[in-house]
C-alpha positions as CSV (number, residue, x, y, z in Angstrom):
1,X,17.1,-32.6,22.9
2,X,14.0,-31.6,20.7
3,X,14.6,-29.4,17.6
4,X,13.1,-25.7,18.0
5,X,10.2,-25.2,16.1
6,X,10.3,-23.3,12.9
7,X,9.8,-19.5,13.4
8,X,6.7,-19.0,11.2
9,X,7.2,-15.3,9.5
10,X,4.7,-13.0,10.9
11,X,2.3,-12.1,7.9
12,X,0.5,-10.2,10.3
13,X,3.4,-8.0,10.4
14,X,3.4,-7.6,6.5
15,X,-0.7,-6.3,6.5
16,X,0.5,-3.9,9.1
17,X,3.2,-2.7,7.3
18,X,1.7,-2.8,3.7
19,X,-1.4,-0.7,5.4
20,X,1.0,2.1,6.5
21,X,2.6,2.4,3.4
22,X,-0.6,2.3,1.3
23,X,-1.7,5.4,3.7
24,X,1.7,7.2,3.5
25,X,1.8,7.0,-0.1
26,X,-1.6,8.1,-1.1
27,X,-1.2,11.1,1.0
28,X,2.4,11.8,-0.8
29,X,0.4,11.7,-3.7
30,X,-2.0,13.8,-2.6
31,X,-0.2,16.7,-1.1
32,X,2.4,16.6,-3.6
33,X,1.7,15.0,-6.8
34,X,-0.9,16.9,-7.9
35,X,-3.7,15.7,-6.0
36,X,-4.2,11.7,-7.1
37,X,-3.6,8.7,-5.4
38,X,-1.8,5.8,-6.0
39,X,-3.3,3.2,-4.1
40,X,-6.8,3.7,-3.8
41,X,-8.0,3.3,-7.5
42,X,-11.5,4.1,-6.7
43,X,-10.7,7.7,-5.5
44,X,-8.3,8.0,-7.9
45,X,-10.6,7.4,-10.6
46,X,-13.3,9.6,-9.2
47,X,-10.8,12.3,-9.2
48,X,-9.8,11.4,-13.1
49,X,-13.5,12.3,-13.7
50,X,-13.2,15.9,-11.9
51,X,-9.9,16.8,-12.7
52,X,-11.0,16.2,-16.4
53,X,-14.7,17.8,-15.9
54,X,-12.8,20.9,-15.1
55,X,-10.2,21.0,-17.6
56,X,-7.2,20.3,-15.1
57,X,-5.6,18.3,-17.6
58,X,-2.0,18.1,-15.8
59,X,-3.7,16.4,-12.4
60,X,-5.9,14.4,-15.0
61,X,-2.7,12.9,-16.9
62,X,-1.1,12.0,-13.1
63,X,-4.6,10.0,-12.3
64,X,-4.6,8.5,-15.4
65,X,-0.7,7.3,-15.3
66,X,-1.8,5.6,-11.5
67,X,-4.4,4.2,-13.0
68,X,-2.6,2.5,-15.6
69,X,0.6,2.2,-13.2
70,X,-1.4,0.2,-10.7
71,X,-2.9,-1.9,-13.2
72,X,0.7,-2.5,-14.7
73,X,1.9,-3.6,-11.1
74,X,-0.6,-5.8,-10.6
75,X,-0.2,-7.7,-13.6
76,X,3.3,-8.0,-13.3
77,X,2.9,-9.1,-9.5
78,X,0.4,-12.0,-10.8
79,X,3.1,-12.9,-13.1
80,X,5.9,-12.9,-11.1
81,X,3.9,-15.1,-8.3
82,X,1.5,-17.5,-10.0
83,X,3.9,-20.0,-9.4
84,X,5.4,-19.5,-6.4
85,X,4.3,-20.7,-3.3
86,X,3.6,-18.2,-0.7
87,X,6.5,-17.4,1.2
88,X,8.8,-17.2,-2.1
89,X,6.4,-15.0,-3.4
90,X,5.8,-12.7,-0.5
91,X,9.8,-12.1,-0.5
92,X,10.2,-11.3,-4.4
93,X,7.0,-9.1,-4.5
94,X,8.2,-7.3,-1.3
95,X,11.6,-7.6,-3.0
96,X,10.0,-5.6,-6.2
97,X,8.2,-3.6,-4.1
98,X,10.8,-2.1,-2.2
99,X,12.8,-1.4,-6.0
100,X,10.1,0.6,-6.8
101,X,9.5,2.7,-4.2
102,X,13.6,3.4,-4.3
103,X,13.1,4.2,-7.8
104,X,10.5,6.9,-7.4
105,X,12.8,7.9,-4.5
106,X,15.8,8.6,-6.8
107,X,13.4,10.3,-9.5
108,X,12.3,12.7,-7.1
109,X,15.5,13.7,-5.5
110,X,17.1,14.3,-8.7
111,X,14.6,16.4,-10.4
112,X,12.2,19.1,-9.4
113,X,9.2,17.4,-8.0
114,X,6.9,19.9,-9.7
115,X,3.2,18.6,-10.9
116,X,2.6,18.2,-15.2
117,X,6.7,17.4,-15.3
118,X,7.9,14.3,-17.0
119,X,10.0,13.4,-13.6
120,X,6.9,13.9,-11.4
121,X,5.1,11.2,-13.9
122,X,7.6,9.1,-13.9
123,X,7.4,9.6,-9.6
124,X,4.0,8.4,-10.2
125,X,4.1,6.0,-12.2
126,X,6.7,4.2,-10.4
127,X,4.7,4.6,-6.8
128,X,1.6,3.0,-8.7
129,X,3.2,-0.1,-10.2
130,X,4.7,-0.8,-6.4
131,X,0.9,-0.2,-5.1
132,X,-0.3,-2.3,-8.0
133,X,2.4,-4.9,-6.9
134,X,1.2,-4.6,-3.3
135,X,-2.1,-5.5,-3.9
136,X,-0.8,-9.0,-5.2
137,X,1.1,-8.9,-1.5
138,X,-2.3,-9.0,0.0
139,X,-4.0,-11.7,-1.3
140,X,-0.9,-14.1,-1.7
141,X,-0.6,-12.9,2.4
142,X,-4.8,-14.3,2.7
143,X,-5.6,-13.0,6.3
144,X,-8.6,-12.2,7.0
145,X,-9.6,-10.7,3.6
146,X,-7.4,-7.8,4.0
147,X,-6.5,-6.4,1.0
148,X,-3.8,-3.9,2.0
149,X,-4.3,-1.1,-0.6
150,X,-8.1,-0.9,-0.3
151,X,-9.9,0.1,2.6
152,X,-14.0,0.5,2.2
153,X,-14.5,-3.0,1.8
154,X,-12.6,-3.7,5.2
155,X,-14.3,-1.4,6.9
156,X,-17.5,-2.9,5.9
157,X,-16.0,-6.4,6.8
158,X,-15.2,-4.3,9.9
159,X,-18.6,-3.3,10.5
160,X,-20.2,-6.7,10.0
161,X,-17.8,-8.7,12.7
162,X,-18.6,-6.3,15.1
163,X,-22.8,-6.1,14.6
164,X,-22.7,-10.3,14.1
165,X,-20.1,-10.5,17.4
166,X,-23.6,-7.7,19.4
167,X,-26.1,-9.4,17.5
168,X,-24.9,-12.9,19.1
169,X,-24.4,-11.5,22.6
170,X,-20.7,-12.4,22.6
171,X,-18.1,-9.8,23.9
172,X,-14.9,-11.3,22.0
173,X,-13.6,-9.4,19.0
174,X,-12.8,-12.4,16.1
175,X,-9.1,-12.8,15.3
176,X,-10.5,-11.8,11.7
177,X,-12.1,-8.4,13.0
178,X,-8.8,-7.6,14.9
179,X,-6.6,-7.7,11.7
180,X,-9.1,-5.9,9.5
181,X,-9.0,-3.3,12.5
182,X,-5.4,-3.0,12.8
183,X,-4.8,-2.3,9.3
184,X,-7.6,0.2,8.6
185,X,-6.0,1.9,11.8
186,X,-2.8,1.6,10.1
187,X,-3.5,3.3,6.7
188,X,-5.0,5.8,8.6
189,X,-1.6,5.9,10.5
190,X,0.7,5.7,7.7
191,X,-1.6,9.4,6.4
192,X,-1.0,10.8,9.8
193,X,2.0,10.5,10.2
194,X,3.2,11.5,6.3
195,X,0.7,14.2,6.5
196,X,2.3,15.5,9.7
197,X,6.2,14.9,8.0
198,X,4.7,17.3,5.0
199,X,3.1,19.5,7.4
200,X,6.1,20.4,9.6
201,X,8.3,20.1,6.3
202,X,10.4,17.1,7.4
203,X,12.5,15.9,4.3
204,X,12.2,12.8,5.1
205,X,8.4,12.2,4.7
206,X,9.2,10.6,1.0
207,X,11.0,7.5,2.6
208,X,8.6,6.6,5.0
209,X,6.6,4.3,2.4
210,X,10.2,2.3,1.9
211,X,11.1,1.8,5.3
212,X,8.0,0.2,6.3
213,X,7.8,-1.8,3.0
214,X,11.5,-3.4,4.1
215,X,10.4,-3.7,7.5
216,X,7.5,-6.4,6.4
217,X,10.2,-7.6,3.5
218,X,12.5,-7.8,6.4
219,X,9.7,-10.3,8.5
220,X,9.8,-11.9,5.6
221,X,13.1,-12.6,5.2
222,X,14.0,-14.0,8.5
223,X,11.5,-16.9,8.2
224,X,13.5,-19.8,8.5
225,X,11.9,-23.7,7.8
């Protein structure tokens, strides 16, 4: 009787996943951290620059803990990984990940989750270093040049697929183009539906990032071979 073959983990699941949290998070940031983001370092810093231009020093001090939170996670990811091989590093970065994300979690139900207080940067900080770490997730996953925390340069790889696939006459969509589709789509998901949780006052709009962050750790996980 022939052996089954080895279920492959599904690292598209883990862009998708990552995507949605990256989108949820930023826009926990936004709404309630003061106005910063914790993913998207290049908004983030832009908003550094105006929260500082116009004396808002308490929104300043959140961008600039992201900023140095993400740059903290991302170090530590490259250190935890470099000598892993994939899978094994997917599962302890995901596994960090998802720490982090419970960490800022417990900060913020046990304190009052009020912008320029030292539990709402520690929130921060926290949510950056697991954003940080997650951009190590996306280039140890290696699809498609998907880098699961930033979004303009897929969009332009986006943009490119789809003028090279009219250009040449040909009516298929690359299997690169489709990922880099279905996670722009899903950051922009992962903002809807937060925004709507926070809209609508749902308590449960600050877990949304960690469930979706064990659901790709969970992919993960079951990978057997």
């Amino acid at each position: 009787m022939p052996e089954k073959a080895p279920i492959k983990p599904s690292l598209e699941i883990i862009l998708i996943c990552t995507a949605f949290a990256a989108g949820s998070v930023d826009i926990i940031a936004f709404a309630k951290m003061g106005g910063i983001l914790v993913s998207a370092m290049t908004g983030n810093l832009a908003f550094l620059g105006y929260y500082v231009s116009r004396f808002s020093f308490a929104s300043a001090f959140g961008s600039a803990i992201a900023l140095v939170g993400y740059v903290l996670g991302s170090a530590a990811g490259t250190l935890l990984s470099r000598k892993l091989d994939q899978h094994p590093a997917l599962r302890l970065l995901l596994t960090v990940q998802a720490l982090l994300l419970a960490a800022a979690i417990a900060v913020w139900l046990s304190v009052s989750p009020r912008n320029g207080t030292l539990g709402m940067d520690a929130v921060i900080l926290f949510a950056a270093v697991a954003m940080g770490m997650q951009a190590i997730v996306g280039k140890r996953v290696n699809l498609s040049n998907i880098p699961t925390v930033v979004f303009t340069s897929t969009l332009t790889n986006i943009v490119i697929g789809l003028i090279e696939m009219l250009a040449s006459g040909k009516v298929t969509v690359s299997r690169d183009t489709k990922r880099q589709l279905a996670s722009f789509l899903m950051y922009g998901g992962g903002a809807l539906a937060t925004g709507y949780a926070i809209f609508f006052g749902f308590p449960f709009f600050i877990f949304i990032p960690l469930a979706v962050v064990v659901v790709a750790l969970l992919s993960e996980l079951l990978h057997r071979g």
